[in-house]
Structure formats: structure tokens, C-alpha cells
N, C-alpha and C positions, 0 to 999 in steps of 0.2 A: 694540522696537528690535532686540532679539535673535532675535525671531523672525523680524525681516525678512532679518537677516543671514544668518537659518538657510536661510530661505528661497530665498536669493538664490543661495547655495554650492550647495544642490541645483541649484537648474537649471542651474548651471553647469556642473558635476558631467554631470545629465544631458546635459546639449547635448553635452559633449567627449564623452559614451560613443556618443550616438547617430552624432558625427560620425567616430569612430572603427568606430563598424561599418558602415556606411556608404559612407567613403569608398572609392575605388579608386584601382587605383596607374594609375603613368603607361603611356600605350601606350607599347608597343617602338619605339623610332626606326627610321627608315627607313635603312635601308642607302645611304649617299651614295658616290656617286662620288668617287675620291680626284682632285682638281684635279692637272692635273701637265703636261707643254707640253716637247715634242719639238723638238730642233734641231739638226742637221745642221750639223756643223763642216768644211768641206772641207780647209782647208788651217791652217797655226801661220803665216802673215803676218800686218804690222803691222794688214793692215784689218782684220782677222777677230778682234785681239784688241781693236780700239778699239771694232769693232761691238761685241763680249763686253761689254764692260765695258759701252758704252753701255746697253746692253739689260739688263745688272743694273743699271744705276741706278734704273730705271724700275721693277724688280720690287720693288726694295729699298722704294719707299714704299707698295707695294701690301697688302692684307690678304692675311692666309694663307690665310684661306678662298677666295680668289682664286683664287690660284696657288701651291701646296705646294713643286712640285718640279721643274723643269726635266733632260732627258735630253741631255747634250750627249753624240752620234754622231759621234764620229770613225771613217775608215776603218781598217782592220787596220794597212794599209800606210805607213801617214802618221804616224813618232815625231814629226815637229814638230806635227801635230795633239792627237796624243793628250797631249805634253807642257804644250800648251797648256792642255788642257781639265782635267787634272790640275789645272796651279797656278791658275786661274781658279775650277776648285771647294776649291780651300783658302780663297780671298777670300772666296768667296759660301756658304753653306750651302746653298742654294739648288738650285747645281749640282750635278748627279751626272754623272760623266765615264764611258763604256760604249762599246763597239766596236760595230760596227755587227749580231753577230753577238749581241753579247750584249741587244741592243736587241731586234734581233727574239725571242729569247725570253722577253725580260720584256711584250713587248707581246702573245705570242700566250698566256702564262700569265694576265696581267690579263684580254684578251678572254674567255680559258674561263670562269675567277671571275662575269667581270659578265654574260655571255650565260646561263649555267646557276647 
């Protein structure tokens, strides 16, 4: 009976050593594209904040692997836009508020990133 026992603890033994040299780690994940969805705020009227909202409600049930991050672009010119797109991204996390100027440089820094 002891011997069985003994017997049984080696190969135990050896099987974890074997599978311990053996084994291999995981491949490197692949570099994913970060999900993220652009939108053009023209003006801070009532439709443009019902759309807003509307359009977070929708995102609000979706996965994050979905859709991360929304860029709401307002023009330079337009304080009722931009104040919009401010207090709409306090609601949402979701939202990130960026000028139109500041939009085109995060978008031509990400394209360098994913092209090279």
C-alpha cells in the first residue's frame, strides 16, 4: 500500500516537472485597435443636445469592446457647441469634448501609431 502511494507521488512529481519544462508561455497579443467613433457637433441647440443624449443612451448598453470612446468636434467658433459637448461629457464618460483642430491632431498621431 505504501508503495503504491510512493509510487503514485513520483509520477506526479514527474508529470508536473515534465509539464513544467515543457510548457510554453502565451503568444504576444496582437496589438488591437482602440474602438473609438467621431462626431461632429455643429451647433448647442435643443436638437443637437436630444440627439446627444439620445445617441448616449444607445451606447450606454453597449460593450466596451464595442465602442471605448466617442470624439465630440465642435468648431472653434461655437461657445454654445463646445459648452455643450463639455457638460454632455461630464454625463457620459464615454464622451470626450475636442475642437475641431485638436481632433485633427489626435487623429493624424493615432493614424502614424497604426499605419507604422
Amino acid at each position: 500500500m505504501l508503495l503504491t502511494v510512493l509510487i503514485f507521488l513520483l509520477l506526479i512529481a514527474g508529470c508536473l516537472t515534465a509539464f513544467a519544462c515543457f510548457a510554453r508561455s502565451l503568444p504576444e497579443p496582437e496589438q488591437k485597435l482602440i474602438p473609438f467613433a467621431v462626431l461632429p457637433v455643429p451647433d448647442g441647440t435643443p436638437s443637437t443636445r436630444a440627439f446627444l443624449e439620445f445617441y448616449a443612451s444607445q451606447i450606454a448598453w453597449m460593450d466596451s469592446e464595442i465602442l471605448t470612446t466617442v470624439l465630440l468636434i465642435y468648431p472653434e467658433n461655437q461657445n454654445q457647441a463646445e459648452s455643450l459637448c463639455i457638460e454632455i461629457s461630464r454625463q457620459y464618460d464615454f464622451f470626450t469634448p475636442v475642437s475641431l483642430s485638436q481632433a485633427q491632431k489626435i487623429l493624424a498621431d493615432r493614424l502614424k501609431k497604426e499605419i507604422f
